[in-house]
Backbone atoms as SQL, in Angstrom:
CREATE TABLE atoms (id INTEGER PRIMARY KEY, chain TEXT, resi INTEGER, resn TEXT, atom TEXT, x REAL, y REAL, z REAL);
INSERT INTO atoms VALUES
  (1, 'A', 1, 'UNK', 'N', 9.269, -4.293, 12.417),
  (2, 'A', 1, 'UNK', 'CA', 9.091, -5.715, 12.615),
  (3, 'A', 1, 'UNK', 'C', 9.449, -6.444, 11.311),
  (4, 'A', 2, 'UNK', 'N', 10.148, -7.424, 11.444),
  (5, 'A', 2, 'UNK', 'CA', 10.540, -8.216, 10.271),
  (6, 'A', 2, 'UNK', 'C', 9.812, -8.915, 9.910),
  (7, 'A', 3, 'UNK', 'N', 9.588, -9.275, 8.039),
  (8, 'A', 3, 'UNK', 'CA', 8.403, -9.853, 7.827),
  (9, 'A', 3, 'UNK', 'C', 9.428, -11.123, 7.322),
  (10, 'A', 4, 'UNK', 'N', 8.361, -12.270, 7.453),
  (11, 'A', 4, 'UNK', 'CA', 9.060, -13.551, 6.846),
  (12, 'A', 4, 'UNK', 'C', 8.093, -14.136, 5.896),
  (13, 'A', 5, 'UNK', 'N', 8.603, -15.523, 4.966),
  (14, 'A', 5, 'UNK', 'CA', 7.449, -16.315, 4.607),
  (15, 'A', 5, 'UNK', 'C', 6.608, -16.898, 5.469),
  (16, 'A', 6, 'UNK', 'N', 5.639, -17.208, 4.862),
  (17, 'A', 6, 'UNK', 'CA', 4.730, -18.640, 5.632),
  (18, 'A', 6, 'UNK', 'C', 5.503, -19.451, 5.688),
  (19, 'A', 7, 'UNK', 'N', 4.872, -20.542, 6.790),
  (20, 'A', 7, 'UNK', 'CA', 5.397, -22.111, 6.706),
  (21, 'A', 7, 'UNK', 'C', 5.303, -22.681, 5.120),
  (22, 'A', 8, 'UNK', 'N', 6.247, -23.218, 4.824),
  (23, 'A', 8, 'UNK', 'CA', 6.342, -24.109, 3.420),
  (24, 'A', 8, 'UNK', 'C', 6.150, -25.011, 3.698),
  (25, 'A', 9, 'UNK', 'N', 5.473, -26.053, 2.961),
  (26, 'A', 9, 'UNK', 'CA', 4.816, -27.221, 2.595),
  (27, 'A', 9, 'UNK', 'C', 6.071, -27.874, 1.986),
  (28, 'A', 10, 'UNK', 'N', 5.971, -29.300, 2.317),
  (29, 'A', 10, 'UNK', 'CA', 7.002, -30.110, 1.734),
  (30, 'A', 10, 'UNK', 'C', 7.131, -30.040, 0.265),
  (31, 'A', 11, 'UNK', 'N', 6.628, -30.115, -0.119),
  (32, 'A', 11, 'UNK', 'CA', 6.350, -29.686, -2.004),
  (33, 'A', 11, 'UNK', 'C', 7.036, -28.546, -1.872),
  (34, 'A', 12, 'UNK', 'N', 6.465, -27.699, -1.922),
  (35, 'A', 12, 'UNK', 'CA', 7.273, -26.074, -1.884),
  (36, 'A', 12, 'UNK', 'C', 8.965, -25.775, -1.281),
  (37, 'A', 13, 'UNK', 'N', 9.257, -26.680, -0.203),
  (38, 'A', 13, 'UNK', 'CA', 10.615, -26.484, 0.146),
  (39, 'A', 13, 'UNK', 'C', 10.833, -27.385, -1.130),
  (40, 'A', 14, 'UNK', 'N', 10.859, -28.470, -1.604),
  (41, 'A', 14, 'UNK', 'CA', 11.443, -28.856, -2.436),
  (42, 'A', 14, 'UNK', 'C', 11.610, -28.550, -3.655),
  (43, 'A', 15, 'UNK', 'N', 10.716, -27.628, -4.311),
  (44, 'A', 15, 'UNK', 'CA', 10.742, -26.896, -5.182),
  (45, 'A', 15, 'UNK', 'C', 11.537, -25.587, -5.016),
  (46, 'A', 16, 'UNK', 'N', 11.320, -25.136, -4.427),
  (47, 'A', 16, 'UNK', 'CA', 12.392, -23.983, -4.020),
  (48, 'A', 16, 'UNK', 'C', 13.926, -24.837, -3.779),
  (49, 'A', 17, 'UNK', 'N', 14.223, -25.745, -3.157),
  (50, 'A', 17, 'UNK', 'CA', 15.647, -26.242, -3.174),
  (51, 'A', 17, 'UNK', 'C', 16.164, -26.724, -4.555),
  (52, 'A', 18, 'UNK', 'N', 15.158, -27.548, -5.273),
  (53, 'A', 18, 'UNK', 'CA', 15.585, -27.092, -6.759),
  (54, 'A', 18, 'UNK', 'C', 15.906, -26.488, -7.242),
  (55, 'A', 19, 'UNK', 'N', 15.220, -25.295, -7.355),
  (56, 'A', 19, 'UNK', 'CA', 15.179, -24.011, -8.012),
  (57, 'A', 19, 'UNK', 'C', 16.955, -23.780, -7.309),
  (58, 'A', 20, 'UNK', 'N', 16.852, -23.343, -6.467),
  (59, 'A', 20, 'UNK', 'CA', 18.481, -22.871, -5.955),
  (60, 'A', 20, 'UNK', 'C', 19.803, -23.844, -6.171),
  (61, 'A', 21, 'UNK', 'N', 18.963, -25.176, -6.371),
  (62, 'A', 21, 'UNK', 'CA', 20.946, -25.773, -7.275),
  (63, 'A', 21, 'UNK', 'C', 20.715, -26.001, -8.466),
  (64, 'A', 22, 'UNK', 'N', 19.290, -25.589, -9.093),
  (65, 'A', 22, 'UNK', 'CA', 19.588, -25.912, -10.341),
  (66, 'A', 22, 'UNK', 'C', 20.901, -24.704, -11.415),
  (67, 'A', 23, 'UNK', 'N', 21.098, -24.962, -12.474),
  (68, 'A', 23, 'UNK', 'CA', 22.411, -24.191, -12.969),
  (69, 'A', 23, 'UNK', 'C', 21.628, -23.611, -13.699),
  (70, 'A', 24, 'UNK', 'N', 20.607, -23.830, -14.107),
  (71, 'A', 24, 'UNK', 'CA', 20.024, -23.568, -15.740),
  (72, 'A', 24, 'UNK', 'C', 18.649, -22.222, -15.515),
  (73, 'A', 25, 'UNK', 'N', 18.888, -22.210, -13.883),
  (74, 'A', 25, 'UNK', 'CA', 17.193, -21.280, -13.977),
  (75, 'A', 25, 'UNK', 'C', 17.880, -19.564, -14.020),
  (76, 'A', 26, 'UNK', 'N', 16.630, -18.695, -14.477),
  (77, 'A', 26, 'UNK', 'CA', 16.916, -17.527, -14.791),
  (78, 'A', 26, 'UNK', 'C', 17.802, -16.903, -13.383),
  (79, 'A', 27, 'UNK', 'N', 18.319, -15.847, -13.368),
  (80, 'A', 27, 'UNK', 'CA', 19.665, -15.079, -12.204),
  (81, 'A', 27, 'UNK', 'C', 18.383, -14.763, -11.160),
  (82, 'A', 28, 'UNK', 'N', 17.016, -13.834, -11.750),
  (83, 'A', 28, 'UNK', 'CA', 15.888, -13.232, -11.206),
  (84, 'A', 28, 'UNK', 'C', 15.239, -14.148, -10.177),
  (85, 'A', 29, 'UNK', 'N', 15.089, -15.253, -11.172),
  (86, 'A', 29, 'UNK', 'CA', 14.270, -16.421, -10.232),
  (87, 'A', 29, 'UNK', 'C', 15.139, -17.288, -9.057),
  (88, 'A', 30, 'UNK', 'N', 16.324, -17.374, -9.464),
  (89, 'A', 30, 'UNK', 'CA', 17.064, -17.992, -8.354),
  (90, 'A', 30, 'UNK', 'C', 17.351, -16.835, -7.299),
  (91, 'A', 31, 'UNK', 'N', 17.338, -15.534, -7.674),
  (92, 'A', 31, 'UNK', 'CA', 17.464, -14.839, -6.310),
  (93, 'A', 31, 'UNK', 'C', 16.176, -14.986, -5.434),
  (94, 'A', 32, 'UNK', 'N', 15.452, -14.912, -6.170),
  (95, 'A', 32, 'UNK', 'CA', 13.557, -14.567, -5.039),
  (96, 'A', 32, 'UNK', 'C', 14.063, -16.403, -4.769),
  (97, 'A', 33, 'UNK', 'N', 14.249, -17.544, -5.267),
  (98, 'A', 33, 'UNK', 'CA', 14.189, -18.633, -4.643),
  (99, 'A', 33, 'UNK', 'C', 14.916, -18.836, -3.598),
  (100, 'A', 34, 'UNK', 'N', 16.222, -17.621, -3.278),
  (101, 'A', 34, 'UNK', 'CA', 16.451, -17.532, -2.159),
  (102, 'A', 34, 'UNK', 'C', 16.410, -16.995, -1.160),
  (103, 'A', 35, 'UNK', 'N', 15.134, -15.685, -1.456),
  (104, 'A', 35, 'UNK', 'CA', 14.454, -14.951, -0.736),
  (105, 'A', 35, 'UNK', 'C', 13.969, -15.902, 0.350),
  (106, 'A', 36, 'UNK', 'N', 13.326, -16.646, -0.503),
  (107, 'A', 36, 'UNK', 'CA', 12.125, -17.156, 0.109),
  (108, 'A', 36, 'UNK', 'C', 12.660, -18.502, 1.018),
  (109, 'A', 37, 'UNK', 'N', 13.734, -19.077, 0.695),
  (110, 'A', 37, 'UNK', 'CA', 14.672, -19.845, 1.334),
  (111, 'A', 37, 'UNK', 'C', 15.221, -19.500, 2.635),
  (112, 'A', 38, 'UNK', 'N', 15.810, -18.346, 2.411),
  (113, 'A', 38, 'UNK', 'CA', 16.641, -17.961, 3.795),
  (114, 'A', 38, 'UNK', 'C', 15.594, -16.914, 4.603),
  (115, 'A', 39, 'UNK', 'N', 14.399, -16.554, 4.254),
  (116, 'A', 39, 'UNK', 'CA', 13.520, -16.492, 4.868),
  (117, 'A', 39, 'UNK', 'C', 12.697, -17.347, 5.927),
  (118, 'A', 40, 'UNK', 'N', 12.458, -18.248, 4.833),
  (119, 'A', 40, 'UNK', 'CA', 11.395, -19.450, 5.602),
  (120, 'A', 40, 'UNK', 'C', 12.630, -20.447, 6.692),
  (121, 'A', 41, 'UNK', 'N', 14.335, -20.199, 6.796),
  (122, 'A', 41, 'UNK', 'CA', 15.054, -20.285, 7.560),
  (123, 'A', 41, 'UNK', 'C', 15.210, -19.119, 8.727),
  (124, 'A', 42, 'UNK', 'N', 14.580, -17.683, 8.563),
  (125, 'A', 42, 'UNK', 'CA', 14.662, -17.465, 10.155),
  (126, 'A', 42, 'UNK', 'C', 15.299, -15.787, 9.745),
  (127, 'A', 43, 'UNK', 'N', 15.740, -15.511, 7.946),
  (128, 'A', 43, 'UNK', 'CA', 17.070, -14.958, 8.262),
  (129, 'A', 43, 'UNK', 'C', 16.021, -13.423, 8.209),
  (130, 'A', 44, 'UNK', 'N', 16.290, -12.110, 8.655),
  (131, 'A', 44, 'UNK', 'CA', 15.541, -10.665, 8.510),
  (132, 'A', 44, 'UNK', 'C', 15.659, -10.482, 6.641),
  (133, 'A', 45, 'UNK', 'N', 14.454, -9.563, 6.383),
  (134, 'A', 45, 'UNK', 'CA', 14.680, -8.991, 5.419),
  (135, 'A', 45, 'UNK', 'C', 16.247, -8.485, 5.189),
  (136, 'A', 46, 'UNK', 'N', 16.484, -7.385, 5.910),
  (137, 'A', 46, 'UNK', 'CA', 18.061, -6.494, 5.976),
  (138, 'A', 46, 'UNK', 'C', 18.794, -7.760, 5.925),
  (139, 'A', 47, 'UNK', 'N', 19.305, -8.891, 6.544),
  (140, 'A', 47, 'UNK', 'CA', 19.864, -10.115, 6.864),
  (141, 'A', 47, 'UNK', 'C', 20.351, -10.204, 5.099),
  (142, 'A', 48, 'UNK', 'N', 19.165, -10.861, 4.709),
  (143, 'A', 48, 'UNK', 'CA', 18.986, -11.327, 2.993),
  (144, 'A', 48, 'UNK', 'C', 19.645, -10.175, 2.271),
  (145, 'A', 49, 'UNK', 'N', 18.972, -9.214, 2.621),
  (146, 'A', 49, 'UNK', 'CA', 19.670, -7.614, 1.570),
  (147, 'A', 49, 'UNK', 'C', 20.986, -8.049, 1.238),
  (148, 'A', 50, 'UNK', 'N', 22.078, -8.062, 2.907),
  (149, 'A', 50, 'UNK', 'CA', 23.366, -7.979, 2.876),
  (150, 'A', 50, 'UNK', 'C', 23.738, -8.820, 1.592),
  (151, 'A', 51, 'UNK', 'N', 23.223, -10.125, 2.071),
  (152, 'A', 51, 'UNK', 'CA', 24.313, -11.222, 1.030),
  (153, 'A', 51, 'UNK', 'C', 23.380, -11.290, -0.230),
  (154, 'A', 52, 'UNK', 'N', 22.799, -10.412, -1.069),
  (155, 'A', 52, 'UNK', 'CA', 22.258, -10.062, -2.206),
  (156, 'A', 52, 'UNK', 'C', 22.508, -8.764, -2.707),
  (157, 'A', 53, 'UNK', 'N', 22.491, -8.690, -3.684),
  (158, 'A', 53, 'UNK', 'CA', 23.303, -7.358, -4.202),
  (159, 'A', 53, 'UNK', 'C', 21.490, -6.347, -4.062),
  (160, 'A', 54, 'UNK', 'N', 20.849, -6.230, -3.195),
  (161, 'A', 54, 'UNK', 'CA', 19.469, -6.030, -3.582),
  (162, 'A', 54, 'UNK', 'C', 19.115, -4.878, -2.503),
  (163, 'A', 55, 'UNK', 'N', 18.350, -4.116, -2.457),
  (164, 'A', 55, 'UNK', 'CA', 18.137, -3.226, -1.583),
  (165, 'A', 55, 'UNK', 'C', 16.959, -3.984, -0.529),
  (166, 'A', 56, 'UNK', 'N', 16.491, -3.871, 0.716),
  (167, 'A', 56, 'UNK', 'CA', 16.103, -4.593, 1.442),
  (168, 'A', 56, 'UNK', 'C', 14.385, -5.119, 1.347),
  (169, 'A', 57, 'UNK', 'N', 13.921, -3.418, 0.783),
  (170, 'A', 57, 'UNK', 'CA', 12.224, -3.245, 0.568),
  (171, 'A', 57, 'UNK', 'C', 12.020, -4.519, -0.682),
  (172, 'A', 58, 'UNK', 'N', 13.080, -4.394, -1.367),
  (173, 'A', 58, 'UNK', 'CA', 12.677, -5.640, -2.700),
  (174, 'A', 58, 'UNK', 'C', 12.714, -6.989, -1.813),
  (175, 'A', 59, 'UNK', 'N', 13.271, -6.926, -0.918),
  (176, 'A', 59, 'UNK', 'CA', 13.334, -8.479, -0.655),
  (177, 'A', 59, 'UNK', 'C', 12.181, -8.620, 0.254),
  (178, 'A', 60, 'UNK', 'N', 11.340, -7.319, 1.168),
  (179, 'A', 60, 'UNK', 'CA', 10.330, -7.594, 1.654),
  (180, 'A', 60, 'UNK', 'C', 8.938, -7.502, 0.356),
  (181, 'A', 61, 'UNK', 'N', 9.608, -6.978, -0.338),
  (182, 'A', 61, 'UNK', 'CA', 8.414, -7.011, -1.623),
  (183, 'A', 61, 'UNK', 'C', 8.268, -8.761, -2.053),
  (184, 'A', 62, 'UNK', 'N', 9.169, -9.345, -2.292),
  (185, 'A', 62, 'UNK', 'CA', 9.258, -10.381, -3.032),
  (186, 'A', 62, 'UNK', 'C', 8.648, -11.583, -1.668),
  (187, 'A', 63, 'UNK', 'N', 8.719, -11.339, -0.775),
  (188, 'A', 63, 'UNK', 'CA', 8.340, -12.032, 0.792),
  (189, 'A', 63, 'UNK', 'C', 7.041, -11.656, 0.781),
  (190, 'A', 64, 'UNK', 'N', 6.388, -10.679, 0.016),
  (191, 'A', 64, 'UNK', 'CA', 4.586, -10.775, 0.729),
  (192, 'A', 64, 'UNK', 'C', 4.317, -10.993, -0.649),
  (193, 'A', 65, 'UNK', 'N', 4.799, -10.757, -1.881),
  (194, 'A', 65, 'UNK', 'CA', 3.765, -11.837, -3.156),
  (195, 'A', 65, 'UNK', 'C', 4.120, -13.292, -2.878),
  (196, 'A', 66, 'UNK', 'N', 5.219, -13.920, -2.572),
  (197, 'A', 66, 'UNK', 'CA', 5.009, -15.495, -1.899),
  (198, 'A', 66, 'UNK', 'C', 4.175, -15.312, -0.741),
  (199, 'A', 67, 'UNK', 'N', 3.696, -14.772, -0.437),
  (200, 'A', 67, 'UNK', 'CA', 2.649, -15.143, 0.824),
  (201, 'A', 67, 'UNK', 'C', 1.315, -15.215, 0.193);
């Protein structure tokens, strides 16, 4: 079963959409900001893996400490 984020709070999507156009934030933090992005959009753990250079368990790792 695929795990996702929680519902995000308007604050929180907007902070996270920051985080992902800003130019200046660390490589680490803009990937989990798009964990948690194309998550809280619908997409599977494996989904995210593909278009991240990342193995899939990290991206469900990084999906239950944002929870």
């Amino acid at each position: 079963m695929p795990e996702f984020v929680r519902s995000l709070g308007p604050e929180e999507a907007k902070a996270i959409g920051q985080l992902v156009r800003s130019r200046t934030v660390p490589a680490g933090i803009y990937q989990r900001a798009l964990i948690v992005r194309w998550s809280s959009e619908g997409l599977a753990p494996i989904d995210i893996a593909h278009r991240l250079p990342m193995k899939w368990d990290n991206v469900v790792k990084w999906i239950r400490r944002f929870n």
